[in-house]
Backbone as a chain_set.jsonl record, in Angstrom:
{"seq": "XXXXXXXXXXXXXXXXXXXXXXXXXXXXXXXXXXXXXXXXXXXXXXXXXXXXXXXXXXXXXXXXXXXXXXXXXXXXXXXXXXXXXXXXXXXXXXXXXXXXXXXXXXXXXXXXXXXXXXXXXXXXXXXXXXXXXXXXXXXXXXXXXXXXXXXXXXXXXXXXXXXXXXXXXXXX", "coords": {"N": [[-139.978, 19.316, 7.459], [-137.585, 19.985, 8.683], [-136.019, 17.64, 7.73], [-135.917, 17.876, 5.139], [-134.457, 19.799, 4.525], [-131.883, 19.262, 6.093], [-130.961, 16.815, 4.023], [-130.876, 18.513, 1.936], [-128.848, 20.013, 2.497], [-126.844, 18.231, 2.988], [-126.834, 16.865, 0.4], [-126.072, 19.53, -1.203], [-123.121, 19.404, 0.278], [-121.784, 17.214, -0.305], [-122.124, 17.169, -3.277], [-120.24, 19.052, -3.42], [-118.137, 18.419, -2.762], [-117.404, 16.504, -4.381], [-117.394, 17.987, -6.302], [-114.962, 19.147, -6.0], [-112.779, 17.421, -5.346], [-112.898, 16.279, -7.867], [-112.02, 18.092, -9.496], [-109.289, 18.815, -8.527], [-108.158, 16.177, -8.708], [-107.643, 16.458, -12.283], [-105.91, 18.944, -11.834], [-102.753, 18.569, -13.335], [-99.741, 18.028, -11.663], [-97.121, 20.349, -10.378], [-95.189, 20.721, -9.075], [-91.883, 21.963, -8.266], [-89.083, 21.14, -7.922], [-86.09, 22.515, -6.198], [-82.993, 22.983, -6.994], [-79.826, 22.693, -6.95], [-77.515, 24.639, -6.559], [-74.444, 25.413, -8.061], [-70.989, 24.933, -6.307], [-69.827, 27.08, -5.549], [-71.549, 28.078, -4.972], [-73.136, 27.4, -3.704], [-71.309, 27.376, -1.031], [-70.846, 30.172, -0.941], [-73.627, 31.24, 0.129], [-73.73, 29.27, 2.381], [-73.106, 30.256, 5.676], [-70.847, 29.403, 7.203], [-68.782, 29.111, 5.124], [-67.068, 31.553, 4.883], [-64.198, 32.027, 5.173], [-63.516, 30.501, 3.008], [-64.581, 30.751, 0.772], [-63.808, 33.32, 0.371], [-60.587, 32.96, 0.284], [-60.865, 30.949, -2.242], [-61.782, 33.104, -4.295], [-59.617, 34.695, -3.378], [-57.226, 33.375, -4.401], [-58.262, 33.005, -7.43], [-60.03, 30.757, -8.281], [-62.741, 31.055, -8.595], [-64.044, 29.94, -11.477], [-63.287, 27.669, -11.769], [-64.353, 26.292, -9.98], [-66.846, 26.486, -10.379], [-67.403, 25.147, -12.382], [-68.433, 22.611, -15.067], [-67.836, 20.208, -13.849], [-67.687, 16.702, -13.071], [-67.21, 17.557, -9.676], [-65.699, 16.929, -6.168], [-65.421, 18.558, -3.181], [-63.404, 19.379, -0.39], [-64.315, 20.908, 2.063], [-63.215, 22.758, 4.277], [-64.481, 24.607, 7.169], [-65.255, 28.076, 8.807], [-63.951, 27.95, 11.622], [-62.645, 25.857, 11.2], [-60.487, 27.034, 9.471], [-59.726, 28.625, 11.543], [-58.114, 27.155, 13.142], [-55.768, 27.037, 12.576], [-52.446, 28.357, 12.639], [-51.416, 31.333, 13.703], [-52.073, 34.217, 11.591], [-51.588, 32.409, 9.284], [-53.538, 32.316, 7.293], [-53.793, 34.877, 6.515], [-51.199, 34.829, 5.426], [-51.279, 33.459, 3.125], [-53.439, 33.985, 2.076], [-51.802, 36.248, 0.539], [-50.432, 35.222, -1.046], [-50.715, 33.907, -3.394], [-50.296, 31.84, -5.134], [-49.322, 29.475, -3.319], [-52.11, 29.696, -2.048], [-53.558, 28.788, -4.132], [-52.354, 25.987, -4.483], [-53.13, 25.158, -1.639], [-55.63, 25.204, -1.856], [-56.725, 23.557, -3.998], [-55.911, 21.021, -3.713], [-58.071, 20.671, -1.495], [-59.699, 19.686, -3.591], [-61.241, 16.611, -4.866], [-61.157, 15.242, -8.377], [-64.083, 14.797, -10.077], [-67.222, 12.693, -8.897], [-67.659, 11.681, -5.511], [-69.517, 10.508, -2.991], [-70.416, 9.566, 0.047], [-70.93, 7.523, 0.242], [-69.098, 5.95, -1.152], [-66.993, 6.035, 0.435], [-66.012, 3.073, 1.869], [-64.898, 1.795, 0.158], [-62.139, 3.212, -0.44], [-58.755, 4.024, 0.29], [-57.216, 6.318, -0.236], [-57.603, 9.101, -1.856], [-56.923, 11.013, -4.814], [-56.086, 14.171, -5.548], [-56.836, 17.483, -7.078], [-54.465, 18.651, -7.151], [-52.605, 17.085, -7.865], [-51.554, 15.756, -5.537], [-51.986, 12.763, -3.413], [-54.607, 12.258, -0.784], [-55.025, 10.364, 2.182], [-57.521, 8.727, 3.147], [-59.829, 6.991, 5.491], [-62.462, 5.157, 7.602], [-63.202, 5.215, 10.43], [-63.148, 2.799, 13.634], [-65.467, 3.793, 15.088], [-67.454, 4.838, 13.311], [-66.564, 7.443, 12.153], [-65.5, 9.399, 9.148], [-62.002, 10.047, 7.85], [-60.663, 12.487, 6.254], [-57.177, 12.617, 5.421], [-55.673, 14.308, 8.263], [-58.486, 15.617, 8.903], [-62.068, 15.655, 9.786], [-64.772, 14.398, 8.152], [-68.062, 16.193, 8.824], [-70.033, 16.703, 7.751], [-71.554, 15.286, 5.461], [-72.016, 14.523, 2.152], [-73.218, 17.077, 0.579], [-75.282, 18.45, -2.188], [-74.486, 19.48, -5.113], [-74.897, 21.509, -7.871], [-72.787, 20.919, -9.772], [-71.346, 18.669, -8.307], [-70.039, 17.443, -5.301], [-70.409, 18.124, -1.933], [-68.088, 17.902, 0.902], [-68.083, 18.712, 4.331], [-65.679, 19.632, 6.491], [-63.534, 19.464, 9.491], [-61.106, 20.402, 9.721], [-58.349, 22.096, 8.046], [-56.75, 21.062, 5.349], [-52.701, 20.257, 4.785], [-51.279, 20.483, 1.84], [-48.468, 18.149, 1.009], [-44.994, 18.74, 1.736], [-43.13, 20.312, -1.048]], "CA": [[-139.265, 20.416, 6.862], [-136.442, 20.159, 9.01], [-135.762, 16.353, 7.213], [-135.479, 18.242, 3.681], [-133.213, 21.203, 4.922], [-130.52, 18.258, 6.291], [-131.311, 16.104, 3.1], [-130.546, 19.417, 1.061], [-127.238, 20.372, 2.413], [-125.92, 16.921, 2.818], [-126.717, 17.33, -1.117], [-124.828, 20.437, -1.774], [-121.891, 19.276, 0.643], [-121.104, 15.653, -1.255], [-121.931, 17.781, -4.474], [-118.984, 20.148, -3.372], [-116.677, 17.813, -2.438], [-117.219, 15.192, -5.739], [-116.526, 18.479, -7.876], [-113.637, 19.592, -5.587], [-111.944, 16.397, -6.383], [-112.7, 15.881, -9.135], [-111.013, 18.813, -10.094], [-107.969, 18.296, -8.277], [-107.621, 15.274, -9.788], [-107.732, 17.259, -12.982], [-104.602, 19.83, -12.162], [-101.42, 18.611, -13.072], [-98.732, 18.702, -10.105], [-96.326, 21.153, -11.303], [-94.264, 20.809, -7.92], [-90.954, 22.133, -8.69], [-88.051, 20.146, -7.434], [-85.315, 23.228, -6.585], [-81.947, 22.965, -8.104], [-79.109, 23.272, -6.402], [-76.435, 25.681, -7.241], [-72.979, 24.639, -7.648], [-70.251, 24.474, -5.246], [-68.765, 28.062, -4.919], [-72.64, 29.528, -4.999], [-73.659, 26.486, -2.297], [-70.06, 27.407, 0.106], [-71.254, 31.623, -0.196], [-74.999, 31.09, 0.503], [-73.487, 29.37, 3.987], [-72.596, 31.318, 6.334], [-69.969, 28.591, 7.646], [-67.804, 29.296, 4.846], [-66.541, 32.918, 4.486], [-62.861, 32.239, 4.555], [-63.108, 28.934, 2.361], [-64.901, 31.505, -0.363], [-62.724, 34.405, 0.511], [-59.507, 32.095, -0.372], [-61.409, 30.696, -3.578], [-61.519, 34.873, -5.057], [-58.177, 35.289, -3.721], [-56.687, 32.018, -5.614], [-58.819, 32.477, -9.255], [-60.598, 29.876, -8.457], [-64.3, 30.699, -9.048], [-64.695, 29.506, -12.546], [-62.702, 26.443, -11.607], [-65.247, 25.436, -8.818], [-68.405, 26.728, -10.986], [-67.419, 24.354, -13.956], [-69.469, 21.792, -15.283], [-67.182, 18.937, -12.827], [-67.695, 16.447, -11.066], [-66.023, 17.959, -8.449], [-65.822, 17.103, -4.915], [-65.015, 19.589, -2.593], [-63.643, 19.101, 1.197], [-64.9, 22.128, 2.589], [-63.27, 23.653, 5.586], [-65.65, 25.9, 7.86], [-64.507, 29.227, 9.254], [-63.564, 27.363, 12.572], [-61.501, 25.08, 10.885], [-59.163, 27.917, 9.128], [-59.344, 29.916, 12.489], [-57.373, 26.595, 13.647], [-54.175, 27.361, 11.579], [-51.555, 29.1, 13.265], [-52.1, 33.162, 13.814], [-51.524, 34.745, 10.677], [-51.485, 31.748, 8.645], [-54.296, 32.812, 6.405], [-53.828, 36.245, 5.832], [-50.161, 35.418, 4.512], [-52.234, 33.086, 2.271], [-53.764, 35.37, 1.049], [-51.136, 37.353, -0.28], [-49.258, 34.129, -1.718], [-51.514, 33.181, -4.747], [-49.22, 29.966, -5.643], [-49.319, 28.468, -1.959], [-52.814, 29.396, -1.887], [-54.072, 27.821, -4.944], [-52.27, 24.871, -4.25], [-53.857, 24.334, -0.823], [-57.125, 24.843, -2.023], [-56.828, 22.377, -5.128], [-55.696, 19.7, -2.732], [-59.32, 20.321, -0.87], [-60.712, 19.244, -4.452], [-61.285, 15.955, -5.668], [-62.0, 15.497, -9.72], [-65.623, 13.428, -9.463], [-67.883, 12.984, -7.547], [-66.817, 11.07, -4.339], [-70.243, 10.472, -2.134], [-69.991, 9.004, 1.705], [-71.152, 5.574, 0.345], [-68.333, 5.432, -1.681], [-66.071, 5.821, 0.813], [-65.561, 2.223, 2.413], [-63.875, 1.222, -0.648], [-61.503, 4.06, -0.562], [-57.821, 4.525, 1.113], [-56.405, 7.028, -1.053], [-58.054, 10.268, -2.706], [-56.126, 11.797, -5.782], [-56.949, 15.639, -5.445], [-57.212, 18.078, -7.94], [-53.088, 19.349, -7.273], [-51.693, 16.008, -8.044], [-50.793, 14.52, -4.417], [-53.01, 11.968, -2.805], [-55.27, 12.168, 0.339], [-55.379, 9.545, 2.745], [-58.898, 8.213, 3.477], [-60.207, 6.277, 6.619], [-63.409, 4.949, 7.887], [-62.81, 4.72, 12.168], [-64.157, 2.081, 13.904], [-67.098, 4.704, 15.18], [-68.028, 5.385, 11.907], [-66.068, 8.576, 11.46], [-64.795, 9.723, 8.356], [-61.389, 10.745, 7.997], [-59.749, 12.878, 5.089], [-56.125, 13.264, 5.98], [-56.214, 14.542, 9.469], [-59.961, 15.996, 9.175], [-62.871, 14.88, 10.172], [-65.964, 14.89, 7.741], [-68.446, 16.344, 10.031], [-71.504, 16.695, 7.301], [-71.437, 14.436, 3.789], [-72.673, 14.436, 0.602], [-74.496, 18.281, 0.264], [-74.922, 18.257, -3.22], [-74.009, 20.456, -5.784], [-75.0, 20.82, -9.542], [-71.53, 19.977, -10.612], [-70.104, 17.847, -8.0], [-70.634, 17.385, -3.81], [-69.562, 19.195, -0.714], [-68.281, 17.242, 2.417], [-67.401, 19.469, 5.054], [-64.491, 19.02, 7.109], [-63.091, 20.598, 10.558], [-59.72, 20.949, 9.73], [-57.725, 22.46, 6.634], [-56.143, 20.429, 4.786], [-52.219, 21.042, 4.092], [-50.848, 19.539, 0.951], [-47.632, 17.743, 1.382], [-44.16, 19.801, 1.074], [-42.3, 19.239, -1.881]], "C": [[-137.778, 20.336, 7.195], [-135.236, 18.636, 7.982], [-134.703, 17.015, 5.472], [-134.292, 19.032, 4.226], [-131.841, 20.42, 5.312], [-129.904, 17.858, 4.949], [-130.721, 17.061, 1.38], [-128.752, 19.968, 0.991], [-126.45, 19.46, 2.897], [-125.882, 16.747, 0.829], [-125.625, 17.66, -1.685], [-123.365, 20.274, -1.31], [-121.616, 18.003, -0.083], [-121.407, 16.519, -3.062], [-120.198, 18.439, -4.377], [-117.932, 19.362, -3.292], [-116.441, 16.217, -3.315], [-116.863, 16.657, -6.779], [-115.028, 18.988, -7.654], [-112.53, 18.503, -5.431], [-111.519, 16.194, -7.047], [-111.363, 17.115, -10.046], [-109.573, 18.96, -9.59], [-107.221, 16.978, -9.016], [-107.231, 15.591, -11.643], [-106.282, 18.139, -13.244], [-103.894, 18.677, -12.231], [-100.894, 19.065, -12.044], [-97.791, 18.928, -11.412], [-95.475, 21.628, -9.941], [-92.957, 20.809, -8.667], [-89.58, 21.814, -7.751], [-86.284, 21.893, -7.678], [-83.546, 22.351, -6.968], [-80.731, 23.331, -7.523], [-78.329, 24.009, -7.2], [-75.369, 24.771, -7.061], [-71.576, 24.926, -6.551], [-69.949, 26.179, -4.638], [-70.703, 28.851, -4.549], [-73.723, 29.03, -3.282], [-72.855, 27.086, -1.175], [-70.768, 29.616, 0.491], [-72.755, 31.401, 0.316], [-74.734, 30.397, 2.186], [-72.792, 29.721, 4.322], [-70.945, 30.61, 7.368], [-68.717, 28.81, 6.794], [-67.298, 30.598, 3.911], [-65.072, 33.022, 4.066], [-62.388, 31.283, 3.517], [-63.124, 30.271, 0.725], [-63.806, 32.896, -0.756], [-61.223, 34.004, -0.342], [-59.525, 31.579, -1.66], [-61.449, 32.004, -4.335], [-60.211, 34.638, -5.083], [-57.661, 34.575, -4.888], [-57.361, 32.206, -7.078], [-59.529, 31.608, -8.802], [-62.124, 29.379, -8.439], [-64.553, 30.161, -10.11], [-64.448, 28.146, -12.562], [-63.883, 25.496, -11.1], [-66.234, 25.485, -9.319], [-68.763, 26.034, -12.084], [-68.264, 23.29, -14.328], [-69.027, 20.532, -13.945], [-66.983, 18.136, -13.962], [-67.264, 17.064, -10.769], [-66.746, 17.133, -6.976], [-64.66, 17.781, -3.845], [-64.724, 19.329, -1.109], [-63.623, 20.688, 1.702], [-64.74, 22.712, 3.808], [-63.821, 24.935, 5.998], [-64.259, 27.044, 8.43], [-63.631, 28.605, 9.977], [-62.525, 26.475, 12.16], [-60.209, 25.774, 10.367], [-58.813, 28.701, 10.157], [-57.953, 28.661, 13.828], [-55.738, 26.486, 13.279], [-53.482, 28.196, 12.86], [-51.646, 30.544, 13.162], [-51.215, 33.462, 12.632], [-50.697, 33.781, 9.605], [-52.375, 32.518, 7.402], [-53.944, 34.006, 5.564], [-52.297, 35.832, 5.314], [-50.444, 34.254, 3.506], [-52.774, 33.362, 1.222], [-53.054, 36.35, -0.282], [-50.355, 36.402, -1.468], [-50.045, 33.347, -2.606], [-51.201, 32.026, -4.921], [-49.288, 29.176, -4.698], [-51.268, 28.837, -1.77], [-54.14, 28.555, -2.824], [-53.917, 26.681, -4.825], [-53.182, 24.133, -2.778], [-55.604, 24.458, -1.33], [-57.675, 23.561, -3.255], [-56.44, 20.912, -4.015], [-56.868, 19.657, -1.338], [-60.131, 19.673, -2.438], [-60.527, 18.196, -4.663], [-61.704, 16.06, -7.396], [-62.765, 14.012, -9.358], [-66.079, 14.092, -8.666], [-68.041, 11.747, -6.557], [-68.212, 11.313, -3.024], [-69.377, 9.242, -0.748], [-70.19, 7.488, 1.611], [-69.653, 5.078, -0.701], [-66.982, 5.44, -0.984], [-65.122, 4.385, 0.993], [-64.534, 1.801, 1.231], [-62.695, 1.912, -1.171], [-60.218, 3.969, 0.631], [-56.947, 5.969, 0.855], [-57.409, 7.948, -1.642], [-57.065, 10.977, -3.821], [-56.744, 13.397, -6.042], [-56.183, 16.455, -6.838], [-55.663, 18.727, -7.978], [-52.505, 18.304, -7.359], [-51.707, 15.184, -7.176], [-52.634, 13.872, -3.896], [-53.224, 12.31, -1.141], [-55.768, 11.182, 1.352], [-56.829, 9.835, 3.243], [-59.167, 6.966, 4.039], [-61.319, 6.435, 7.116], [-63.002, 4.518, 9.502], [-63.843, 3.638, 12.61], [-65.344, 2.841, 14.618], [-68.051, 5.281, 14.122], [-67.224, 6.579, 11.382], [-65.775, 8.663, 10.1], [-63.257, 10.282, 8.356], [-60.824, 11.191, 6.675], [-58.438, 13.303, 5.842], [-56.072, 12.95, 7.632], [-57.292, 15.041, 10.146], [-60.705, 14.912, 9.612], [-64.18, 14.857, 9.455], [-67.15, 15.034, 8.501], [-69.875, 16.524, 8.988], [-71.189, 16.593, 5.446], [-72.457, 14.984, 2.934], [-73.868, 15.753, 0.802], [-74.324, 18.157, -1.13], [-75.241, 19.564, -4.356], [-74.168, 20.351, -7.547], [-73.726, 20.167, -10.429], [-70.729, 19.19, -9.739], [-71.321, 17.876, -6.18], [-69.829, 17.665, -2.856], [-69.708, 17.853, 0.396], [-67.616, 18.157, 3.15], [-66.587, 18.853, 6.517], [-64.1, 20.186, 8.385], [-61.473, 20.405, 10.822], [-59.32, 21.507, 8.11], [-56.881, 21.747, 6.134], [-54.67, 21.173, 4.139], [-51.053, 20.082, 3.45], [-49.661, 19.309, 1.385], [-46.446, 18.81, 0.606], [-42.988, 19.445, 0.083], [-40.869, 20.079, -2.24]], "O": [[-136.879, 20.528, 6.376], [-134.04, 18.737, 7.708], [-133.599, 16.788, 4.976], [-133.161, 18.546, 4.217], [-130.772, 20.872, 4.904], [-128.792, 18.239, 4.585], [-130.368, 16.617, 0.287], [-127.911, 20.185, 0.118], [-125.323, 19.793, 3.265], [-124.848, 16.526, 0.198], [-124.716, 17.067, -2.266], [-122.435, 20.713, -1.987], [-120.571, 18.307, -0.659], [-120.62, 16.194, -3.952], [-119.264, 18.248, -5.156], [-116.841, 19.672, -3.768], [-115.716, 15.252, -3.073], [-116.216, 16.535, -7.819], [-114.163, 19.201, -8.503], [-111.357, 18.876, -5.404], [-110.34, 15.939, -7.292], [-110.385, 16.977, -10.78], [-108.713, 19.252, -10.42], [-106.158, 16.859, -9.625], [-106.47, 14.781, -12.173], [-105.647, 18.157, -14.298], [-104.145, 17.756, -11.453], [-101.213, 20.1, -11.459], [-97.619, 18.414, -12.517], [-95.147, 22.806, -9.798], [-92.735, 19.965, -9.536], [-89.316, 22.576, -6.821], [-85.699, 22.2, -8.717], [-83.342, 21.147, -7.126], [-80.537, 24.543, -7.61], [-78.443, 24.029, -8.426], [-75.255, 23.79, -6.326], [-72.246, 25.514, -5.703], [-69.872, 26.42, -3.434], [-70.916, 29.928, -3.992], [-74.409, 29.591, -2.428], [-73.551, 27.398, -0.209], [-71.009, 30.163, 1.567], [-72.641, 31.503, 1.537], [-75.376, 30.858, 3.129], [-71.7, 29.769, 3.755], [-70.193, 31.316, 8.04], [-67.629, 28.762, 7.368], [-67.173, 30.662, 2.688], [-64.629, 33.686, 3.129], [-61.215, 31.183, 3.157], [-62.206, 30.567, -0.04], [-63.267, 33.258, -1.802], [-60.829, 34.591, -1.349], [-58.493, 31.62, -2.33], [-60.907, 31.771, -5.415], [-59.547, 34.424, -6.097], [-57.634, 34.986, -6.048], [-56.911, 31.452, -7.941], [-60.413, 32.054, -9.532], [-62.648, 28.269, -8.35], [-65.64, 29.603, -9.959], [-65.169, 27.388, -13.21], [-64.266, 24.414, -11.544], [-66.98, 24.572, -8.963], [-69.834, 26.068, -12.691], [-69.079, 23.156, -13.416], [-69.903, 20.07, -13.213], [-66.522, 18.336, -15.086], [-66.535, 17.575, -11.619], [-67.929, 16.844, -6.795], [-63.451, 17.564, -3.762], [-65.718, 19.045, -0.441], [-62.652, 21.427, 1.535], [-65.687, 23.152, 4.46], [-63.713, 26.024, 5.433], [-63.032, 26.95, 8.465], [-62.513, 28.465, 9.482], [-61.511, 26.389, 12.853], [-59.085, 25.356, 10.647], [-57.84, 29.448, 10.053], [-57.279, 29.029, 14.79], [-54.826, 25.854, 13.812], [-54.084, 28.552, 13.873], [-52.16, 30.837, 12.083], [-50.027, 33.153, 12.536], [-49.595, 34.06, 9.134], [-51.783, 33.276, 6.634], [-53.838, 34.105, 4.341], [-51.969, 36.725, 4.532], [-49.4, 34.108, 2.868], [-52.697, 33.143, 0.013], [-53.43, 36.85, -1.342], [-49.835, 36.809, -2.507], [-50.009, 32.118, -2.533], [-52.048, 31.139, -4.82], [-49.331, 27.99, -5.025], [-51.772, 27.881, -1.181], [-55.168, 27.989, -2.451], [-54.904, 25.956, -4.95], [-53.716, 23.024, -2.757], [-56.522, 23.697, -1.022], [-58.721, 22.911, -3.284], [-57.142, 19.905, -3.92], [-56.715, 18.903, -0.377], [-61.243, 19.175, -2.261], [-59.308, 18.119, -4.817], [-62.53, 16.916, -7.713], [-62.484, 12.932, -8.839], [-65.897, 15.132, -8.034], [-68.649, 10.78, -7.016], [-68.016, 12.176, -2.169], [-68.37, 8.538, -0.687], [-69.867, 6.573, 2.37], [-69.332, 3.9, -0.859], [-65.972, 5.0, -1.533], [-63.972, 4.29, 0.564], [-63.378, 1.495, 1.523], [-62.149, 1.465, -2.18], [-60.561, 3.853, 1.808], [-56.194, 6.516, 1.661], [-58.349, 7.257, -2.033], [-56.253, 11.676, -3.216], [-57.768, 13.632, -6.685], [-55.186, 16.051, -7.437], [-55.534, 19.448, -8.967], [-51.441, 18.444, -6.756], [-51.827, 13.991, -7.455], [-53.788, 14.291, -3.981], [-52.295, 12.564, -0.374], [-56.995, 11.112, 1.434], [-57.229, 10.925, 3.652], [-58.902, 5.927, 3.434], [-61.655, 7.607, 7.287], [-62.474, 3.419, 9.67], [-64.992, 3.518, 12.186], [-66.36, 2.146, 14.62], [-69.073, 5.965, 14.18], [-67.204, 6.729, 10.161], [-65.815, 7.497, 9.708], [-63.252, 11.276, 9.082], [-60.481, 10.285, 5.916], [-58.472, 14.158, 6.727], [-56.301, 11.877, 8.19], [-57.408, 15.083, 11.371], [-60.374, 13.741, 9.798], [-65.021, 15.387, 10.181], [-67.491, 13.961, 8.999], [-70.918, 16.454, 9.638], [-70.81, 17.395, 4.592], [-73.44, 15.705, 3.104], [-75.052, 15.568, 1.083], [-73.214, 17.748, -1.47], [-76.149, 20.391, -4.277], [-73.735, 19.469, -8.288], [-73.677, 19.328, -11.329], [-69.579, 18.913, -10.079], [-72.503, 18.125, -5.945], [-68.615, 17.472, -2.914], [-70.664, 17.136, 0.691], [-66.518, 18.507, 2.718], [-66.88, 17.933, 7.282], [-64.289, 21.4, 8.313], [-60.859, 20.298, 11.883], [-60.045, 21.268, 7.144], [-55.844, 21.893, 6.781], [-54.739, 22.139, 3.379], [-50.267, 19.313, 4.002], [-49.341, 20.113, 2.261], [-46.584, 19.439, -0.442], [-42.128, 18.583, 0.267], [-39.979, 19.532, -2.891]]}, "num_chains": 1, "name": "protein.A"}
């Protein structure tokens, strides 16, 4: 008796698990691959860059950054604008024309990943003047006098490298 009763639910368990297969094999994967947002919706969503976004309102320059691109974006963190001189920012702020320009000279037009650096000395940014670009012998990155401290996040219209300094365009 006891022979059948094994014999029975070794049965129903290889039954269960040839139809629970089978039917997996059956669904479609319908895994959905998310989507990033683009640059100004990637920079508010972290919490790293409040005054980068803050400066992007002041300046006009959400529809700029939300556009189809490329873009690439060097992305100074809070910490990096809190390295400016006291009361750099806030008169920034008030100066639309000096602050558009420094923020267009964080943009590249394209898109400008970390593998494409080595073959790079020069960046042409989005306000005309060029951006020196250097690979250190430790690997660093350098834009300018930054330091890219985290490459290629990517962005539906373009890609974020973030940087720990601010970049400030040349004076003409």
């Amino acid at each position: 008796m006891k022979k059948y009763l094994v014999l029975a639910l070794c049965l129903v368990l290889c039954v269960s698990l040839l139809y629970c297969s089978k039917k997996k094999e059956e669904t479609p994967k319908t895994e959905e691959i998310a989507t990033p947002g683009d640059i100004v919706e990637i920079a508010s969503a972290d919490g790293r860059f409040t005054t980068l976004v803050t400066a992007i309102n002041a300046a006009g320059l959400v529809e700029t950054l939300k556009g189809e691109g490329p873009l690439t974006m060097l992305a100074p963190t809070d910490s990096a604008f809190a390295k400016l001189p006291p009361g750099t920012v806030e008169s920034l702020l008030q100066d639309v024309p000096a602050l558009k320009n420094l923020l267009l000279f964080h943009v590249v037009p394209g898109r400008v990943m970390a593998a494409d650096v080595a073959n790079l000395t020069m960046a042409a940014t989005a306000l005309g003047d060029s951006v020196s670009v250097m690979v250190m012998p430790d690997g660093r990155v350098m834009i300018g006098d930054a330091t890219v401290v985290i490459a290629d996040i990517p962005a539906k219209n373009g890609v974020i490298h973030v940087i720990d300094k601010v970049l400030l365009p040349p004076k003409k």
